[in-house]
N, CA and C atoms as a LAMMPS dump frame, in Angstrom:
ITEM: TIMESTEP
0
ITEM: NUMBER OF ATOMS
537
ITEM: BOX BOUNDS ff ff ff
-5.0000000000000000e+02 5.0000000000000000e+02
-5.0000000000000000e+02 5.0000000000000000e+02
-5.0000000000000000e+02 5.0000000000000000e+02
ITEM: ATOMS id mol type element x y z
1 1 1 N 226.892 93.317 -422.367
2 1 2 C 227.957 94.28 -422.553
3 1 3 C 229.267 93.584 -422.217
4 2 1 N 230.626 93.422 -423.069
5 2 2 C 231.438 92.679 -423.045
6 2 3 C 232.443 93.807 -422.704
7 3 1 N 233.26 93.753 -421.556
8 3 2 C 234.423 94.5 -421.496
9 3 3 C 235.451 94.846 -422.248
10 4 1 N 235.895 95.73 -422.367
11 4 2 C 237.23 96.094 -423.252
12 4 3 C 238.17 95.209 -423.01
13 5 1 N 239.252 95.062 -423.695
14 5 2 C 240.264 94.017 -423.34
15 5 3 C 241.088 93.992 -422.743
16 6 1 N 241.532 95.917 -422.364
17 6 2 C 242.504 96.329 -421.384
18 6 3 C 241.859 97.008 -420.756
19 7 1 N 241.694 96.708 -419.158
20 7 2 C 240.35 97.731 -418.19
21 7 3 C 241.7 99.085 -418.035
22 8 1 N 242.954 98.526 -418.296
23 8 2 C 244.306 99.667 -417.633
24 8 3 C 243.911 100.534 -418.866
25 9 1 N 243.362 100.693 -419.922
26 9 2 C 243.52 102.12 -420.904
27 9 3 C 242.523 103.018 -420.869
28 10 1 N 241.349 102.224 -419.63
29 10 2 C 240.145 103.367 -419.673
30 10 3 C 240.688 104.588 -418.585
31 11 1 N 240.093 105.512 -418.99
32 11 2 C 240.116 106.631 -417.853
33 11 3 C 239.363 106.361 -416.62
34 12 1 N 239.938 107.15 -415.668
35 12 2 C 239.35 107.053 -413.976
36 12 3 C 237.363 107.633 -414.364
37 13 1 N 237.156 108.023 -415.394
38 13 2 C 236.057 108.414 -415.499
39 13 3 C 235.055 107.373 -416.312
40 14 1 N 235.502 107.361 -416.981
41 14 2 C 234.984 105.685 -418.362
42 14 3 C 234.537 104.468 -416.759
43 15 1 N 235.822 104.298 -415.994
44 15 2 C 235.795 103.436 -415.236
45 15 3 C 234.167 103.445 -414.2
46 16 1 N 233.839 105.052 -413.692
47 16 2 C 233.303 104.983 -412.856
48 16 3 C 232.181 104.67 -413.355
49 17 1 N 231.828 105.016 -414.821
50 17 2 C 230.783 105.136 -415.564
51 17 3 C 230.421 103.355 -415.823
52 18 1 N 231.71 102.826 -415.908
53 18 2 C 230.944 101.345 -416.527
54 18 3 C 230.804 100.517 -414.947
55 19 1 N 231.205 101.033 -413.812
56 19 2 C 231.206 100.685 -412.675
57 19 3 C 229.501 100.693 -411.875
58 20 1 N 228.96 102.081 -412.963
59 20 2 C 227.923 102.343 -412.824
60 20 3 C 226.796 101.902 -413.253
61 21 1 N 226.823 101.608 -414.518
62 21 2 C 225.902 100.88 -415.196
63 21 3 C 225.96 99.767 -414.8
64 22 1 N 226.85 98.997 -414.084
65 22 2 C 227.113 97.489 -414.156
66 22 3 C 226.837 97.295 -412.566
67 23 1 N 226.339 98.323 -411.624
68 23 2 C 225.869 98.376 -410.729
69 23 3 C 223.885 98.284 -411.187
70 24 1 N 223.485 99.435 -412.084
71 24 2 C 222.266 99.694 -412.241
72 24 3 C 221.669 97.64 -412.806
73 25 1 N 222.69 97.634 -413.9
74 25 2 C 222.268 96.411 -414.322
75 25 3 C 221.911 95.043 -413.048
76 26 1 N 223.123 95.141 -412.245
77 26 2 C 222.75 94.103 -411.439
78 26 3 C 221.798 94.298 -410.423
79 27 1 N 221.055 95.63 -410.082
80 27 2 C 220.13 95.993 -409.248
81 27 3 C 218.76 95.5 -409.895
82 28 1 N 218.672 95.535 -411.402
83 28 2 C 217.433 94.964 -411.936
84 28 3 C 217.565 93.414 -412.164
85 29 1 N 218.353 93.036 -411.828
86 29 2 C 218.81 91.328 -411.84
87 29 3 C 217.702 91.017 -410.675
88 30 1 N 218.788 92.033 -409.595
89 30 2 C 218.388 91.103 -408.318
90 30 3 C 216.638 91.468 -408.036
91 31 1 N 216.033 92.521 -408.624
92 31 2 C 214.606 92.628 -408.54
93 31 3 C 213.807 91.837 -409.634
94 32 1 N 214.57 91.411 -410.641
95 32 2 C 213.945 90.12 -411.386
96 32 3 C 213.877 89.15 -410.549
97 33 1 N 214.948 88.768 -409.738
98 33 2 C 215.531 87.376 -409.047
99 33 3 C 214.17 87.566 -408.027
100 34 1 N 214.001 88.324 -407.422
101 34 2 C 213.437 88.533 -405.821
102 34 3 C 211.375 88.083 -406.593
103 35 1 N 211.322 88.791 -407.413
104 35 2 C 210.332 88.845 -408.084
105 35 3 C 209.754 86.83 -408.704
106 36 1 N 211.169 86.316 -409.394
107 36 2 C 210.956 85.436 -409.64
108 36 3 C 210.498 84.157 -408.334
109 37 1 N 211.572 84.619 -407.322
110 37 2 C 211.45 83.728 -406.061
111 37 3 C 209.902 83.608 -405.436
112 38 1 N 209.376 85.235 -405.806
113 38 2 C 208.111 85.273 -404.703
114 38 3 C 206.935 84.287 -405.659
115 39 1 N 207.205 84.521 -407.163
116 39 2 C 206.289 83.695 -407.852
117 39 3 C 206.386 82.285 -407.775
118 40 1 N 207.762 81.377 -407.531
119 40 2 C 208.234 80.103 -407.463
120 40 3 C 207.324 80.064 -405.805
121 41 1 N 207.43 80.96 -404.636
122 41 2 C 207.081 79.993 -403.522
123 41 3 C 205.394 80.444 -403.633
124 42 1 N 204.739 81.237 -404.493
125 42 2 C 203.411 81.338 -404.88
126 42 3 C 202.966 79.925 -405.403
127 43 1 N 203.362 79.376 -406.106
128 43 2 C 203.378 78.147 -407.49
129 43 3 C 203.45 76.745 -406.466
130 44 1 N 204.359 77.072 -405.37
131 44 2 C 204.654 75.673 -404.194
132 44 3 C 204.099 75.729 -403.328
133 45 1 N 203.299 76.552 -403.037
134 45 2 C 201.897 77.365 -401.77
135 45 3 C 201.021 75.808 -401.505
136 46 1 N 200.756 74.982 -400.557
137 46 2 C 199.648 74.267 -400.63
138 46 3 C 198.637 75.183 -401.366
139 47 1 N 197.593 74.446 -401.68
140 47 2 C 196.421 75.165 -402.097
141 47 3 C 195.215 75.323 -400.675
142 48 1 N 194.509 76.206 -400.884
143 48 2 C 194.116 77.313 -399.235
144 48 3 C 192.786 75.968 -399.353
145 49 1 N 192.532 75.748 -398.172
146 49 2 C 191.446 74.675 -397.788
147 49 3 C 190.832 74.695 -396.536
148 50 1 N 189.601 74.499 -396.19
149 50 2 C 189.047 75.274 -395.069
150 50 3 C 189.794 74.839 -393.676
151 51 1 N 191.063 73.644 -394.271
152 51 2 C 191.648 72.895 -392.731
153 51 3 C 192.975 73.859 -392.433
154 52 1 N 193.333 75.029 -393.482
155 52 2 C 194.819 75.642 -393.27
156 52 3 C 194.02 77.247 -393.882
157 53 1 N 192.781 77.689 -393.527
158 53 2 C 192.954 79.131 -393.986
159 53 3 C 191.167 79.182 -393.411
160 54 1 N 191.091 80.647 -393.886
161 54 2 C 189.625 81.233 -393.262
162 54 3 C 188.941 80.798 -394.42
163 55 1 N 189.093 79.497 -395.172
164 55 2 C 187.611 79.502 -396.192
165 55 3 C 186.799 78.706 -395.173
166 56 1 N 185.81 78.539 -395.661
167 56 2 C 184.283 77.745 -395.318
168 56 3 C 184.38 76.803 -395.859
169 57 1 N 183.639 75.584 -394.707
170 57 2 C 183.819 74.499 -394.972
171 57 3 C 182.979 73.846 -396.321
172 58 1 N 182.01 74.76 -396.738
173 58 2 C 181.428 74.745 -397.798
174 58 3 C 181.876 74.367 -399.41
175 59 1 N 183.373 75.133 -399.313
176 59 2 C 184.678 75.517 -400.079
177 59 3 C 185.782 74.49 -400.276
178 60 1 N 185.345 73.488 -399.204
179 60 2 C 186.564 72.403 -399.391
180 60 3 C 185.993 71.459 -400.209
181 61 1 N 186.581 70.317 -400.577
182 61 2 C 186.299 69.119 -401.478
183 61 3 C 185.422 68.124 -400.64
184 62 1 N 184.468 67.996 -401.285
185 62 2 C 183.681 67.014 -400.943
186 62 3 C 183.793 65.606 -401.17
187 63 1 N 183.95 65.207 -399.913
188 63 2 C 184.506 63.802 -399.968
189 63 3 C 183.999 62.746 -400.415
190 64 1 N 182.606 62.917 -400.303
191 64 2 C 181.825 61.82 -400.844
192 64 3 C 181.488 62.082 -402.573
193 65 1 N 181.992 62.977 -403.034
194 65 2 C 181.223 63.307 -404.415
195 65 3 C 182.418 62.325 -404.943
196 66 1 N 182.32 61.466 -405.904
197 66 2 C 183.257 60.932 -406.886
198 66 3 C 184.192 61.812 -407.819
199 67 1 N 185.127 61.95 -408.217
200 67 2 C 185.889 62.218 -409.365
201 67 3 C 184.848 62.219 -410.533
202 68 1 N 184.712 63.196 -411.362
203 68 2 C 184.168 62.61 -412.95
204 68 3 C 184.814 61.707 -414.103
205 69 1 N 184.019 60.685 -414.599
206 69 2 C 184.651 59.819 -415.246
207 69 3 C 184.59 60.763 -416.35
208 70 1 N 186.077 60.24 -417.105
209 70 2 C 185.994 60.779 -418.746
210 70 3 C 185.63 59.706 -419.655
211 71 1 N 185.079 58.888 -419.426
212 71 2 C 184.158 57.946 -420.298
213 71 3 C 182.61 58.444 -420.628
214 72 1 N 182.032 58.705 -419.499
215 72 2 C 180.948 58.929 -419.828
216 72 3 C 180.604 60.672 -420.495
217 73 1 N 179.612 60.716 -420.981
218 73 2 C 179.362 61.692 -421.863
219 73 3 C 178.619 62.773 -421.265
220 74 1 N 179.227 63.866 -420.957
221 74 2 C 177.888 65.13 -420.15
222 74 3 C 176.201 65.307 -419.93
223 75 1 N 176.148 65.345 -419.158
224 75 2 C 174.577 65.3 -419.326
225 75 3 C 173.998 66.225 -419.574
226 76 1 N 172.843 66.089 -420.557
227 76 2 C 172.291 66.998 -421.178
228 76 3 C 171.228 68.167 -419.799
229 77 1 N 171.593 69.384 -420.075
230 77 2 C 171.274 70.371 -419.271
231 77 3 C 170.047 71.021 -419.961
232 78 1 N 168.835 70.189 -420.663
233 78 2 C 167.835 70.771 -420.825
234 78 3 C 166.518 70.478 -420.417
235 79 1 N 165.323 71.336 -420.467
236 79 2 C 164.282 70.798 -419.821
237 79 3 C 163.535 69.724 -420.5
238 80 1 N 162.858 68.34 -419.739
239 80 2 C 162.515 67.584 -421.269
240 80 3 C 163.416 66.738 -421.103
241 81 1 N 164.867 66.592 -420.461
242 81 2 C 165.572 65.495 -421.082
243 81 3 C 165.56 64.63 -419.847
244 82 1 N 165.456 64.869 -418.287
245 82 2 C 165.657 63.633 -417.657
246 82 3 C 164.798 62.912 -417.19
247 83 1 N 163.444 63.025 -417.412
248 83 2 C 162.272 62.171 -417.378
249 83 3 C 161.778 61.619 -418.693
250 84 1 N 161.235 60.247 -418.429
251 84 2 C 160.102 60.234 -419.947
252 84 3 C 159.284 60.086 -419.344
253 85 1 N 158.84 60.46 -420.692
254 85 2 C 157.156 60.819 -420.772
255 85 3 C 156.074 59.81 -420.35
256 86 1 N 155.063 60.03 -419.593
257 86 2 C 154.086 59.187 -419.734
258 86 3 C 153.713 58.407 -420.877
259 87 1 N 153.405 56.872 -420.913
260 87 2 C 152.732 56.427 -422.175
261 87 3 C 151.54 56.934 -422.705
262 88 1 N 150.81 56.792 -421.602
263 88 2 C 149.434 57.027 -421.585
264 88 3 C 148.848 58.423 -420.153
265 89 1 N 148.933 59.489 -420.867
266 89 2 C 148.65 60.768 -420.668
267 89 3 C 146.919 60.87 -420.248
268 90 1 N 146.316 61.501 -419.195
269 90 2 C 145.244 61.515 -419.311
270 90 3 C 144.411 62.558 -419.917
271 91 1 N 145.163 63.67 -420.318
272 91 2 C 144.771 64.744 -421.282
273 91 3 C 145.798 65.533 -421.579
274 92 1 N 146.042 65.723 -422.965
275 92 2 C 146.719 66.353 -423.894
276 92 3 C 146.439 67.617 -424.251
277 93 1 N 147.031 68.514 -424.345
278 93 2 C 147.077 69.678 -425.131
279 93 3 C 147.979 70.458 -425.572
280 94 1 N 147.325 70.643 -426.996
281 94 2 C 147.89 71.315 -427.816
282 94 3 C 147.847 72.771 -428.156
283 95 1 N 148.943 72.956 -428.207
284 95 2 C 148.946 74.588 -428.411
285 95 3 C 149.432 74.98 -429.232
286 96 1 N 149.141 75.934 -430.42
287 96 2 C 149.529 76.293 -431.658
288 96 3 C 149.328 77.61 -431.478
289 97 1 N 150.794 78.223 -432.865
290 97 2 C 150.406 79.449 -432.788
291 97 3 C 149.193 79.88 -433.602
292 98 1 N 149.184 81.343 -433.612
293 98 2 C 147.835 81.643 -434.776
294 98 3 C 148.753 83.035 -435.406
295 99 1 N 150.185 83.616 -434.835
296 99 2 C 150.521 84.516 -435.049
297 99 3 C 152.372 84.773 -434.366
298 100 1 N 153.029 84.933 -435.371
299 100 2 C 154.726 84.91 -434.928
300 100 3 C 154.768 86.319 -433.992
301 101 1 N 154.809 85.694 -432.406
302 101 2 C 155.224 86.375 -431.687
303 101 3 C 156.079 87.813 -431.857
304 102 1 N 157.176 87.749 -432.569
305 102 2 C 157.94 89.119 -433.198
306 102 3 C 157.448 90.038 -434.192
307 103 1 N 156.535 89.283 -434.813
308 103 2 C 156.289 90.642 -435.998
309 103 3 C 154.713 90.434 -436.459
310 104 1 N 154.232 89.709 -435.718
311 104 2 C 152.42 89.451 -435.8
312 104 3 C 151.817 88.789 -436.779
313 105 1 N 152.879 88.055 -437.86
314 105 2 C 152.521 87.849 -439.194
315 105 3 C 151.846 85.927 -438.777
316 106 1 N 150.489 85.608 -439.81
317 106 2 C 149.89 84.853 -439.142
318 106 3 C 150.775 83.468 -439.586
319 107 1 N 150.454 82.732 -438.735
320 107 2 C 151.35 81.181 -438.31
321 107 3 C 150.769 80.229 -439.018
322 108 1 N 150.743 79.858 -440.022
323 108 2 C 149.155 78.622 -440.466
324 108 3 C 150.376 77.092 -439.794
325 109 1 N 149.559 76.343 -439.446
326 109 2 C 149.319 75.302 -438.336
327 109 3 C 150.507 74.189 -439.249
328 110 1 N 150.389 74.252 -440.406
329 110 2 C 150.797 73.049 -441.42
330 110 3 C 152.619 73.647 -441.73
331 111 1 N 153.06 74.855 -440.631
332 111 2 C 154.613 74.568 -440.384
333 111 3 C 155.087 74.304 -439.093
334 112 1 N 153.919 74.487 -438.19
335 112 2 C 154.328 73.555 -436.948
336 112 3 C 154.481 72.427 -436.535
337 113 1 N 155.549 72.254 -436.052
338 113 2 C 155.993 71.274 -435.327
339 113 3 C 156.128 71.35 -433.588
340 114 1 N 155.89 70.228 -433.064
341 114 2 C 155.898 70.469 -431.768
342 114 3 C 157.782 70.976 -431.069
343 115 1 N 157.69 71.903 -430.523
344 115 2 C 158.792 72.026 -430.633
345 115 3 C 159.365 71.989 -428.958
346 116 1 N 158.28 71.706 -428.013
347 116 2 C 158.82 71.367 -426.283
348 116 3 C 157.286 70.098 -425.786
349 117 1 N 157.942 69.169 -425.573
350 117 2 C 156.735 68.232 -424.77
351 117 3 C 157.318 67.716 -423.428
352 118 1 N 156.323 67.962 -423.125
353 118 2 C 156.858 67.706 -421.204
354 118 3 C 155.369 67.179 -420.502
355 119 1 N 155.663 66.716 -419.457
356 119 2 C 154.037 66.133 -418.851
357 119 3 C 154.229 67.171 -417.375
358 120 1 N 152.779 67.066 -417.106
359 120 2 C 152.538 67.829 -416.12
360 120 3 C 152.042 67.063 -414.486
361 121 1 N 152.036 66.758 -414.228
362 121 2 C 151.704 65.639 -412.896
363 121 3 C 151.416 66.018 -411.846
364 122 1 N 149.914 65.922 -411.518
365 122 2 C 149.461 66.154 -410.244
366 122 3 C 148.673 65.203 -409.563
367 123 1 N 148.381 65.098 -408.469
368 123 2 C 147.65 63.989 -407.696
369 123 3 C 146.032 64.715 -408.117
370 124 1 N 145.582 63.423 -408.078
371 124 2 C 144.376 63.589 -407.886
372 124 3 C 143.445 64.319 -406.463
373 125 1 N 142.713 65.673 -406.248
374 125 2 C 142.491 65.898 -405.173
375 125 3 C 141.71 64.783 -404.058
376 126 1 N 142.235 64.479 -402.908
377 126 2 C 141.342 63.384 -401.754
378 126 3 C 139.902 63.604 -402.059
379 127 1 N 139.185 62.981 -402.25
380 127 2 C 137.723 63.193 -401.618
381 127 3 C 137.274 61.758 -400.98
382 128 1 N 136.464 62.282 -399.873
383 128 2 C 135.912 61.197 -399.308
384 128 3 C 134.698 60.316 -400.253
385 129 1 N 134.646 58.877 -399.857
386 129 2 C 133.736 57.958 -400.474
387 129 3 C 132.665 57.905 -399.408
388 130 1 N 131.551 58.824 -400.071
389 130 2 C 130.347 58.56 -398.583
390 130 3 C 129.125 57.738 -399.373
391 131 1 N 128.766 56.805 -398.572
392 131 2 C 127.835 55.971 -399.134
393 131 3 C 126.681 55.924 -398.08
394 132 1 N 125.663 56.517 -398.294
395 132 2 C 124.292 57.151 -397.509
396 132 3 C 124 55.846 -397.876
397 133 1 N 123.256 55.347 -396.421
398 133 2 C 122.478 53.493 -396.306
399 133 3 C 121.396 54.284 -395.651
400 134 1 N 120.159 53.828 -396.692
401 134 2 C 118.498 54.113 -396.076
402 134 3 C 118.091 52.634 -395.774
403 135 1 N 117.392 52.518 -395.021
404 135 2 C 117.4 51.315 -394.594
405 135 3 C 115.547 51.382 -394.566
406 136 1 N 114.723 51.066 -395.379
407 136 2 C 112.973 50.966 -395.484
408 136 3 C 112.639 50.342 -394.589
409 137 1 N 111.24 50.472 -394.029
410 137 2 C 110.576 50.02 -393.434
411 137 3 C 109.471 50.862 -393.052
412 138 1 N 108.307 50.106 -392.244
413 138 2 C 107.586 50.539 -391.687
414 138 3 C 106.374 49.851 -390.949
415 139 1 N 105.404 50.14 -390.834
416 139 2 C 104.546 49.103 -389.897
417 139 3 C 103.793 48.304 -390.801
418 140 1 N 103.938 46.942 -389.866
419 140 2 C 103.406 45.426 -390.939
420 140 3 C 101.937 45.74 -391.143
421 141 1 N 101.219 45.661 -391.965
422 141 2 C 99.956 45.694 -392.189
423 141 3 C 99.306 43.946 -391.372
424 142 1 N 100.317 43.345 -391.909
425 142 2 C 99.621 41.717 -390.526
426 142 3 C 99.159 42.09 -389.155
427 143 1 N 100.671 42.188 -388.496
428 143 2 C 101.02 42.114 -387.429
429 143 3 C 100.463 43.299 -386.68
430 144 1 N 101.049 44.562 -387.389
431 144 2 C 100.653 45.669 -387.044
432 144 3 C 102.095 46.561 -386.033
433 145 1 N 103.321 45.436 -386.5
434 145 2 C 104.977 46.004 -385.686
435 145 3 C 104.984 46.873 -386.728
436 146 1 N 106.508 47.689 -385.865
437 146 2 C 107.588 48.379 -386.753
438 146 3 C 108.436 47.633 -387.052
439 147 1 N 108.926 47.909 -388.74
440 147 2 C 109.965 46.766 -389.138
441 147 3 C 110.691 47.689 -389.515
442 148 1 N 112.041 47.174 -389.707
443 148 2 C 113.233 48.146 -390.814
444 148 3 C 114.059 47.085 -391.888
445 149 1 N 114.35 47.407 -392.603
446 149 2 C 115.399 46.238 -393.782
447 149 3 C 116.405 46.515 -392.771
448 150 1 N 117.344 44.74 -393.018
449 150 2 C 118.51 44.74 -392.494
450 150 3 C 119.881 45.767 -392.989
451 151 1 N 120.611 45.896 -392.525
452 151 2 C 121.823 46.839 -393.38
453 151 3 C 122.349 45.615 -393.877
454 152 1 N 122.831 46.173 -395.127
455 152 2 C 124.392 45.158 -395.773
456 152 3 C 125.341 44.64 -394.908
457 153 1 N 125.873 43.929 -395.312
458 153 2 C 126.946 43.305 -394.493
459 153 3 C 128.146 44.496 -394.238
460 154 1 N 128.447 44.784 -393.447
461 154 2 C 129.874 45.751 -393.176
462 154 3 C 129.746 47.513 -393.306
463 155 1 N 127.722 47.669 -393.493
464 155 2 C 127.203 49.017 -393.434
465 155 3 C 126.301 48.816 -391.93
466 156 1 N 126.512 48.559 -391.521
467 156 2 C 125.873 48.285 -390.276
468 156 3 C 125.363 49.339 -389.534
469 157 1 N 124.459 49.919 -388.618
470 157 2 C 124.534 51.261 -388.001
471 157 3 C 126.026 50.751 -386.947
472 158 1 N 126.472 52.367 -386.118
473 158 2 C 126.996 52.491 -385.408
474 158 3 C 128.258 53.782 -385.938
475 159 1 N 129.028 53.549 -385.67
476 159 2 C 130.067 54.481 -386.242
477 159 3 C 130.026 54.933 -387.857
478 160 1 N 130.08 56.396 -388.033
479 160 2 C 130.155 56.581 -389.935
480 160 3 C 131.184 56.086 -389.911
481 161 1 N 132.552 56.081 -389.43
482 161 2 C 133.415 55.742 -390.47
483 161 3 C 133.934 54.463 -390.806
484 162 1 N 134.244 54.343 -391.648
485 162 2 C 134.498 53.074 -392.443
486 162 3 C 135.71 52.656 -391.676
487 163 1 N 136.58 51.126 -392.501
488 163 2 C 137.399 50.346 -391.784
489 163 3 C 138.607 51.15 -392.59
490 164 1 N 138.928 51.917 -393.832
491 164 2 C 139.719 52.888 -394.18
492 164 3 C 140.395 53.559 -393.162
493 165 1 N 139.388 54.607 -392.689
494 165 2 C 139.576 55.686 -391.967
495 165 3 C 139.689 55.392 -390.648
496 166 1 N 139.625 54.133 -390.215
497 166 2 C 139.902 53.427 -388.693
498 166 3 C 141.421 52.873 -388.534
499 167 1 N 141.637 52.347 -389.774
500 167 2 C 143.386 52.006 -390.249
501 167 3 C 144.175 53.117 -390.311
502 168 1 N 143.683 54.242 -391.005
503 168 2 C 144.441 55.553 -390.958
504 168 3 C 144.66 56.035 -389.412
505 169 1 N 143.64 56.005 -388.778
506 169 2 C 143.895 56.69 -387.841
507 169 3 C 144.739 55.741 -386.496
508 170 1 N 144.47 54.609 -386.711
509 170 2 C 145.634 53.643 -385.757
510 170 3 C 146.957 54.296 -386.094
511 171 1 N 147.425 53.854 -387.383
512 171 2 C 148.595 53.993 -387.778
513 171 3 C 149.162 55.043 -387.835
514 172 1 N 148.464 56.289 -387.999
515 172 2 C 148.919 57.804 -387.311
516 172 3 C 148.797 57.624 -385.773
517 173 1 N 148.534 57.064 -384.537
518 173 2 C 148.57 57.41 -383.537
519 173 3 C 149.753 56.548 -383.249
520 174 1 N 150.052 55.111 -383.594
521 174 2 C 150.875 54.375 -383.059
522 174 3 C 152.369 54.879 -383.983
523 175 1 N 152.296 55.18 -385.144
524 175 2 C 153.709 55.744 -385.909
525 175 3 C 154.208 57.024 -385.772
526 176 1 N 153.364 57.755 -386.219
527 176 2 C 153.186 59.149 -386.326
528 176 3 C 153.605 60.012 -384.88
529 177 1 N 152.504 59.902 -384.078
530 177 2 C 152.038 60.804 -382.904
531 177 3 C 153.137 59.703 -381.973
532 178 1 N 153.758 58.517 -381.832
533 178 2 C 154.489 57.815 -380.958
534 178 3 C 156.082 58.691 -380.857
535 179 1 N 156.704 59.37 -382.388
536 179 2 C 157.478 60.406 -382.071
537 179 3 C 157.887 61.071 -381.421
């Protein structure tokens, strides 16, 4: 709004009126202004970090994680992609449909394709290796003694357990149980 060119030809009333508006106007200035200021020291705020505010230390930057490079390419987020596969699998199976899940209509085998392969991996369950030693004998028909066959070398009588289960159990008492 540009003033008249002579403020002396307005009336005492014109006057109070543009005195007025030009009051209202600068009241929405200064609540733009006040408005703009609070957003400028919003914008210059450190950012809140568990060392200057109530977040959790959970919430702050982790120091040891690296920056992401923009060279390398995202990693694929599906199941299947960050292992391979066994070469040599010890049993396979296949599973085909016989019927489309949504509407029951039958599946013949010669449009399938495998469409998820993944391996499955489990240990083999422990079982113990027990090896029963009969050892023959009986009375000499010569002589008229009791005889017995010798044991094998390293089946000897005395203790069942083997030199396995004698190593296991050192090495759990001196590693293990020394804790």
């Amino acid at each position: 709004m540009t003033p008249p060119a002579d403020l002396n030809t307005l009336s005492h009333a014109e006057k109070d009126t543009l005195i007025a508006t030009l009051f209202a106007r600068l009241a929405e200035s200064l609540e733009r202004i006040v408005a703009l200021e609070a957003r400028v020291a919003e914008l210059t705020r450190p950012p809140k970090t568990p060392g200057n505010s109530s977040n959790p230390p959970s919430q702050g930057q982790k120091a040891d994680r690296p920056e992401p490079d923009g060279d390398r390419a995202p990693r694929k987020r599906r199941p299947g992609v960050g292992r391979t596969l066994h070469p040599n699998p010890d049993c396979i199976i296949d599973e085909r449909l016989t019927a489309c899940p949504n509407c029951d209509a039958v599946f013949p085998e010669a449009l399938q394709a495998p469409q998820r392969i993944y391996d499955r991996i489990e240990l083999p369950p422990i079982k113990a290796d027990v090896t029963r030693v009969q050892l023959f004998g009986g009375r000499c028909a010569c002589c008229g003694e009791r005889v017995t066959a010798a044991a094998p070398a390293g089946l000897e009588p005395g203790s069942p357990f083997g030199q396995s289960i004698a190593a296991l159990v050192v090495y759990l008492h001196y590693t293990v149980a020394a804790r």
